[in-house]
C-alpha positions as semicolon CSV with decimal commas, in nm:
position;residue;x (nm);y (nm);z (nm)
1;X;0,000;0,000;0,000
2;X;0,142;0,328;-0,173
3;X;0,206;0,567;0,134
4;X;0,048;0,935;0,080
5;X;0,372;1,077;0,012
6;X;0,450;0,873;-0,277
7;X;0,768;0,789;-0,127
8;X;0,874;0,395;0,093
9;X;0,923;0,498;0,447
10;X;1,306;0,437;0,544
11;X;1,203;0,204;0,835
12;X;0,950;0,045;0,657
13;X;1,314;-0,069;0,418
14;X;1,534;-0,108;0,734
15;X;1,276;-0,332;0,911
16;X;1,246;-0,553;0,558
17;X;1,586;-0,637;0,503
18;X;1,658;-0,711;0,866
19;X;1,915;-0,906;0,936
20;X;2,164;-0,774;0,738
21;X;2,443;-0,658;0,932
22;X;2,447;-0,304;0,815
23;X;2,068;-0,298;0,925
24;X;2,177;-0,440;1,251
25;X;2,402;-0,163;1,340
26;X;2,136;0,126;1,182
27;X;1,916;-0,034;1,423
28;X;2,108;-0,113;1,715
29;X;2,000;0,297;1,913
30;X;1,636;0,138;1,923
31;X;1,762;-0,173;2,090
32;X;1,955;-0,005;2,339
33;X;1,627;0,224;2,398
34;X;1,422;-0,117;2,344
35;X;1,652;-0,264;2,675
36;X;1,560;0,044;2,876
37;X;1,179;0,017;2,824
38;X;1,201;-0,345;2,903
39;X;1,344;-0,274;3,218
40;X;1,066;0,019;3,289
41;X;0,813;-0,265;3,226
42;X;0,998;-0,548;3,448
43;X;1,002;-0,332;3,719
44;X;0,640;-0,175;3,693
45;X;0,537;-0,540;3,697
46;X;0,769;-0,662;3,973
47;X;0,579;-0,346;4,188
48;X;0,244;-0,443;4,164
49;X;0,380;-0,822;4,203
50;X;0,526;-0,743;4,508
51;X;0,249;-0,509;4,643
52;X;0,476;-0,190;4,648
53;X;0,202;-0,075;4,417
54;X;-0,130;-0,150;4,494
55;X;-0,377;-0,289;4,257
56;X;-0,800;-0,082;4,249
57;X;-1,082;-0,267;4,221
58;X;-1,388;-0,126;4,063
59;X;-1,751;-0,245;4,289
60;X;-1,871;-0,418;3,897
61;X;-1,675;-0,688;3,729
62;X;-1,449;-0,569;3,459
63;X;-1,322;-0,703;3,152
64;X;-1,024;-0,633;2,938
65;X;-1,012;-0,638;2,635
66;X;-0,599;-0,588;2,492
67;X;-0,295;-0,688;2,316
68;X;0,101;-0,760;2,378
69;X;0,167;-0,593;2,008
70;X;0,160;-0,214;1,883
71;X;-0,193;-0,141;1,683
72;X;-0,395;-0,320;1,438
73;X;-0,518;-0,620;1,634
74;X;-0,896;-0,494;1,617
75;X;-0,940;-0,403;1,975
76;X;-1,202;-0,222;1,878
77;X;-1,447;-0,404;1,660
78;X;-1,406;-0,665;1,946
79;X;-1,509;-0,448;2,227
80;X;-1,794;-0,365;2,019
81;X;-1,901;-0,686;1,973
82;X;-1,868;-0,815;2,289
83;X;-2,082;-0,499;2,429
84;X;-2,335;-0,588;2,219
85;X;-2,358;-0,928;2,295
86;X;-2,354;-0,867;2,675
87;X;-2,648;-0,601;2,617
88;X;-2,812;-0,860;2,427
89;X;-2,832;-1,094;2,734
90;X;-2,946;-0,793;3,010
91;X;-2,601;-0,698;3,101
92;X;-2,567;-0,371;3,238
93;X;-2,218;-0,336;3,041
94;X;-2,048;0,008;3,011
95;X;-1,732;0,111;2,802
96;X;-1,384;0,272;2,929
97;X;-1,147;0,399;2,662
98;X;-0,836;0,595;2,741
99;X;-0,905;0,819;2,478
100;X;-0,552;0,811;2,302
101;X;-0,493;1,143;2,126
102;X;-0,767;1,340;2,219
103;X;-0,811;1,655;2,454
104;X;-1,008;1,487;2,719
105;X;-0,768;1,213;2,761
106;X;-0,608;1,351;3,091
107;X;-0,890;1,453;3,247
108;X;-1,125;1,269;3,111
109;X;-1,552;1,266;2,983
110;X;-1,824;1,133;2,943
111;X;-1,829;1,044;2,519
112;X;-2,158;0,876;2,521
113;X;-2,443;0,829;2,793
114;X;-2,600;0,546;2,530
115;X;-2,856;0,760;2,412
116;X;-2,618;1,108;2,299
117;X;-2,278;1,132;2,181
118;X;-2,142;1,474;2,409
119;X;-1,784;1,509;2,262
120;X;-1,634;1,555;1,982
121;X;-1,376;1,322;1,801
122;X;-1,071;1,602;1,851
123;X;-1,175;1,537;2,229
124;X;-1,254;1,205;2,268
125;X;-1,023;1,020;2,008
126;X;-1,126;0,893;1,677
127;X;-1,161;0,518;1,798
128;X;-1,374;0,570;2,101
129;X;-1,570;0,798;1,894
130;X;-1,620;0,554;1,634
131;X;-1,672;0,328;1,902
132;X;-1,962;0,488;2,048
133;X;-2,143;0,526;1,677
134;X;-2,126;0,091;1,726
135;X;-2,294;0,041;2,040
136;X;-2,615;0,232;2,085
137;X;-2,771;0,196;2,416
138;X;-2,438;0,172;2,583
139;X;-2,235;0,380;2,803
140;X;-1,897;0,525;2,653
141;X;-1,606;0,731;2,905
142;X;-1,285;0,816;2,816
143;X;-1,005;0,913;3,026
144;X;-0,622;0,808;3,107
145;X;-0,725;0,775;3,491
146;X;-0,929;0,447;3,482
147;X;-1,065;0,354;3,826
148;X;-1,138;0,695;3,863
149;X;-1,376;0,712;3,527
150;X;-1,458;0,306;3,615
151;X;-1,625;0,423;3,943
152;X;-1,754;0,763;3,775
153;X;-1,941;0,532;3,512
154;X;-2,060;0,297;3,771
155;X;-2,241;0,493;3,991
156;X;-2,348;0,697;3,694
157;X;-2,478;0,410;3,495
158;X;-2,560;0,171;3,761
159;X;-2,293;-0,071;3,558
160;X;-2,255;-0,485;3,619
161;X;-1,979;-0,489;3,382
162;X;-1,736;-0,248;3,246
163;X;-1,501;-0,318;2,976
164;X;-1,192;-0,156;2,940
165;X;-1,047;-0,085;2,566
166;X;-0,729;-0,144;2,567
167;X;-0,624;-0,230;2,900
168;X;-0,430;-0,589;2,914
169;X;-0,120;-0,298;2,992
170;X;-0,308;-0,139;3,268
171;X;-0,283;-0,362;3,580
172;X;-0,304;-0,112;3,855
173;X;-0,676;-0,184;3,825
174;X;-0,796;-0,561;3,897
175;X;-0,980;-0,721;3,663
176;X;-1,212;-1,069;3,648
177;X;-1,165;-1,127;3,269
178;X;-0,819;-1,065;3,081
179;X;-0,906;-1,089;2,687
180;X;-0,617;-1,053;2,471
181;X;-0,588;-1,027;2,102
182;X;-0,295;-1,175;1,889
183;X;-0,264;-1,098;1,509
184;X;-0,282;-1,426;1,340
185;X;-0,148;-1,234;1,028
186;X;0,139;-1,056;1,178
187;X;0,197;-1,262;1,561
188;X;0,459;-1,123;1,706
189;X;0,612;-0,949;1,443
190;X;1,014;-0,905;1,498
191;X;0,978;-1,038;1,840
192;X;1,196;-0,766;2,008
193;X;1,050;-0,474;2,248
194;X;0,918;-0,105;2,171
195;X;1,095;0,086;1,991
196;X;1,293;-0,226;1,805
197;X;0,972;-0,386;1,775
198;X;0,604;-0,408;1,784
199;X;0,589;-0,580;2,134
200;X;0,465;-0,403;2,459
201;X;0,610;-0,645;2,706
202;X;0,810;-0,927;2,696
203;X;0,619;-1,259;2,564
204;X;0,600;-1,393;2,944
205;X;0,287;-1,127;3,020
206;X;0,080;-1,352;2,802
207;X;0,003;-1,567;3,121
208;X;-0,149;-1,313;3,307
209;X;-0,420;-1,340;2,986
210;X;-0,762;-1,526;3,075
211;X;-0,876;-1,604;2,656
212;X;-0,630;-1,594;2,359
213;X;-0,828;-1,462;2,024
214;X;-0,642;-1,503;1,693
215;X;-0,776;-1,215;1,523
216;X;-0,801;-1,192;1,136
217;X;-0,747;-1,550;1,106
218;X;-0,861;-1,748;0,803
219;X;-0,975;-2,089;0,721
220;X;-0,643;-2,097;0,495
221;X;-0,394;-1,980;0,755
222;X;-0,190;-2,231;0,900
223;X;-0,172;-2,104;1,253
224;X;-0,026;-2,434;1,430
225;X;0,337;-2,253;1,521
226;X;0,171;-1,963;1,696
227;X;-0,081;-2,175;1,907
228;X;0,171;-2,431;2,017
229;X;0,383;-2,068;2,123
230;X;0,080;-2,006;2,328
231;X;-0,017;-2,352;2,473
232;X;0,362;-2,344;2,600
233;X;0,349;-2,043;2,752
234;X;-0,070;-2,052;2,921
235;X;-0,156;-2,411;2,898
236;X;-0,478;-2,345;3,054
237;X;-0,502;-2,044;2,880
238;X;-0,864;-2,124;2,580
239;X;-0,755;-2,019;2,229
240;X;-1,034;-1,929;2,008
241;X;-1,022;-1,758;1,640
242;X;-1,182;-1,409;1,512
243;X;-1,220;-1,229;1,154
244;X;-1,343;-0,965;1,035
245;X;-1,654;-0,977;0,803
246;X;-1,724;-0,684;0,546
247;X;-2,150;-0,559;0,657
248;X;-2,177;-0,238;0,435
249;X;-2,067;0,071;0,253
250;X;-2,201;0,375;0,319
251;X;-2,214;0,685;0,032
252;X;-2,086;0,933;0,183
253;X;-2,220;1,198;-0,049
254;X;-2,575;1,056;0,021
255;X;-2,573;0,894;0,299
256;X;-2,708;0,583;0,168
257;X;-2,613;0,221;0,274
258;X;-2,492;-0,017;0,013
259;X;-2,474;-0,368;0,061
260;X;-2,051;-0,469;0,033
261;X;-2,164;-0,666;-0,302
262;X;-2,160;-0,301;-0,454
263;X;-1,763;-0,268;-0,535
264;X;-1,702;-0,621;-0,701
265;X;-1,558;-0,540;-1,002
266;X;-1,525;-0,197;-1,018
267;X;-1,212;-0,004;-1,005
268;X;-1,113;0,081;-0,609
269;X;-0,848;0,366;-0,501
270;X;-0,843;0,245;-0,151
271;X;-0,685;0,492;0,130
272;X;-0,675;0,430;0,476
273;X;-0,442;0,603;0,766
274;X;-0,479;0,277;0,988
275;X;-0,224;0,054;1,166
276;X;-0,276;-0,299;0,950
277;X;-0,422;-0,147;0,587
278;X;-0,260;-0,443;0,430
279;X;-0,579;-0,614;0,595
280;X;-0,828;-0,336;0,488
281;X;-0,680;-0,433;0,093
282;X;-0,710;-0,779;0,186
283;X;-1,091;-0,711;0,274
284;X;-1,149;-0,547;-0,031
285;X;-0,989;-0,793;-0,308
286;X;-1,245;-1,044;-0,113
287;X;-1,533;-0,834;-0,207
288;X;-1,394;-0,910;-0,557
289;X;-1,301;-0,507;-0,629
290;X;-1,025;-0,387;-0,854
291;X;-0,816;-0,166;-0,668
292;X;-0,606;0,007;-0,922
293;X;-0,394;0,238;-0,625
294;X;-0,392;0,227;-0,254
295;X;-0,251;0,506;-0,062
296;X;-0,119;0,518;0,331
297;X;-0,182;0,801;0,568
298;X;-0,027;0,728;0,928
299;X;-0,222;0,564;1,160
300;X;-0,458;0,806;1,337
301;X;-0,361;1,080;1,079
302;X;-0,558;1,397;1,059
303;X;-0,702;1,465;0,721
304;X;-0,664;1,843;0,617
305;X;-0,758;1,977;0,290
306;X;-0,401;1,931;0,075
307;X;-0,474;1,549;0,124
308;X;-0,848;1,589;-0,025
309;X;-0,672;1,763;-0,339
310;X;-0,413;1,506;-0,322
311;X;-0,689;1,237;-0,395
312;X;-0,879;1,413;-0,587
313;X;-0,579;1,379;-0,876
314;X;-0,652;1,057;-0,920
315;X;-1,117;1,041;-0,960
316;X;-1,052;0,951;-1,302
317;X;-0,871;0,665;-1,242
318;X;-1,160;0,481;-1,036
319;X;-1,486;0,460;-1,040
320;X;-1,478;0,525;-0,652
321;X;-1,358;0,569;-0,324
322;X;-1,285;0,362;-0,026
323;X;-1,144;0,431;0,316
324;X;-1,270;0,239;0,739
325;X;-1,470;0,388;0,942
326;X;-1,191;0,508;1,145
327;X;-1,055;0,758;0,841
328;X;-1,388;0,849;0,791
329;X;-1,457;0,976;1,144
330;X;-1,166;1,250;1,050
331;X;-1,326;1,314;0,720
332;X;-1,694;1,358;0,781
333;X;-1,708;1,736;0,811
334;X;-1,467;1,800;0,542
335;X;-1,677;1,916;0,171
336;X;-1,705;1,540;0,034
337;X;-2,014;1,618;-0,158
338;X;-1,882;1,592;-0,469
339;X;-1,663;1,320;-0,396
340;X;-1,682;0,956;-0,471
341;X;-1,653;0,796;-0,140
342;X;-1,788;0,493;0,044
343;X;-1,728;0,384;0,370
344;X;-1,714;0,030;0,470
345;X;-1,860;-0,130;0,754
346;X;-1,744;-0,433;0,952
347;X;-1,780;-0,642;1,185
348;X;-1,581;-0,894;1,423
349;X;-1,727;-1,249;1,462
350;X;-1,595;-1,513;1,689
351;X;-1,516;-1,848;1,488
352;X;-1,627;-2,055;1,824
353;X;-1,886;-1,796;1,922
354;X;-2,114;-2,049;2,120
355;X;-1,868;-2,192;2,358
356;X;-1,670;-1,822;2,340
357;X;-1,953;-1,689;2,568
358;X;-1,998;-1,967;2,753
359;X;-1,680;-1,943;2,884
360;X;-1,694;-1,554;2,917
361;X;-2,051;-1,604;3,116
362;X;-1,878;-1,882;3,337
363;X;-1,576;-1,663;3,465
364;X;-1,812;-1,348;3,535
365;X;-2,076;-1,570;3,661
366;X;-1,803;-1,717;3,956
């Protein structure tokens, strides 16, 4: 995928041809910064281990809903899902999002009270507000201080559960169900620590997980090496499988919903400024569309004007548009009337849904 600038990133080169000894020693400042995170995180952990630090506990049960890895996991589709689901069965179930990027991230807010969305996606984030267009009927806070907004949105909402987005990470704040999300497509990528690599903490903080998900996973993929990883680290530790599944398009120019059938064979400039848009491509070709150029925008980039021209070049070389629902969250009050773009929708299903939520039911049940 073409990134906006036309031009291949430096480190996306560097990080291809690793290995190489020359790439080694380019490298080797972000393993020496990679070695000092690692020890930040050891000791963090050994703290709350040892009860130097101690661990909050919200008065509803709480479930997390992370990853080990950098971005792109679908975190958020998930914690959609599973919101939904809970509602579905009379749950009183509530969101908490840190709100990465946006103003009310330190102090924190109220996005959504289920029934109106109160801030703005400059001030909540452009995930949690996307978030909080997915669940209807559900609470939505964001803030960086979580039991503080956990007991906020409890006695507010009158919460059983809360689920935290993004919070495997977080363990000042005790939880009853640890889900984390591995990237069947991409694992563990390089293996090595932040900044050197994709990984948050070492491999080891897997055990502290309660459910493994394999996310984008395939009936093709052979996935064997990566579960027997996991079954030797968490032996007790269920392993189910998740993808994503394409639901709609929306016009933007009209506001009308297309079924994803719409695009096959027609000629796709796909854009996206996400952290996996090799997956958002993949989605697409399955759809059976033509995408004659794709284009990359950083992950959580903010679309200005210059970048509308930019595409623009290139309308009569498609016969549309596509970007996610996160891009489009940026977009929306940008002048797009004239512009062929459609949004598409998906959805995360669980591959092993029945006996998923049985065991999800079972640990907040006890």
């Amino acid at each position: 995928m073409r990134r906006a600038t036309g031009k291949k990133r430096w480190e996306d080169y560097l990080f291809h041809e690793q290995g190489r000894w020359w790439v080694e020693l380019i490298l080797f400042p972000l393993f020496v910064i990679s070695c000092l995170y690692r020890l930040v995180v050891w000791g963090r952990l050994k703290l709350y281990q040892k009860g130097l630090l101690k661990k909050k506990q919200l008065p509803c049960k709480v479930i997390s809903v992370g990853n080990i890895t950098l971005g792109g996991t679908g975190k958020t589709p998930m914690v959609a899902y599973l919101a939904r689901e809970l509602q579905k069965k009379g749950v009183k179930v509530g969101i908490l999002s840190r709100g990465y990027k946006g103003r009310h991230e330190r102090k924190g807010g109220v996005l959504s009270d289920g029934e109106k969305i109160y801030l703005t996606p400059a001030e909540a984030g452009d995930e949690p507000f996307m978030l909080a267009k997915m669940v209807p009927g559900i609470p939505l806070l964001v803030g960086k201080h979580r039991y503080a907004m956990g007991r906020y949105a409890h006695e507010q909402f009158g919460l059983d559960v809360l689920i935290l987005d993004d919070g495997f990470q977080h363990i000042g704040l005790k939880r009853d169900l640890d889900i984390v999300l591995i990237d069947a497509r991409g694992g563990f990528g390089n293996g090595h620590l932040f900044p050197r690599g994709p990984l948050r903490e070492l491999l080891g903080g897997l055990r502290r997980a309660s459910l493994f998900i394999l996310s984008k996973a395939e009936p093709s993929q052979a996935l064997g090496e990566m579960e027997n990883l996991l079954r030797n680290l968490a032996p007790a530790t269920p392993i189910y499988h998740s993808r994503y599944r394409p639901v709609s398009l929306l016009e933007a120019s009209s506001g009308r919903v297309l079924s994803p059938e719409h695009i096959r064979g027609k000629k796709i400039l796909a854009f996206a400024g996400i952290a996996d848009p090799g997956y958002f491509l993949y989605l697409l070709k399955g759809l059976g569309a033509e995408i004659v150029k794709a284009i990359r925008f950083p992950d959580h980039h903010n679309y200005a004007p210059k970048d509308l021209r930019m595409l623009r070049e290139y309308i009569d070389k498609a016969d549309m548009f596509i970007t996610t629902e996160k891009d489009y969250v940026k977009l929306q009050k940008m002048p797009l009337d004239d512009f062929p773009l459609l949004i598409i929708g998906i959805a995360q299903e669980i591959l092993e849904e029945g006996t998923f939520y049985q065991k999800v039911l079972s640990i907040l049940s006890s």
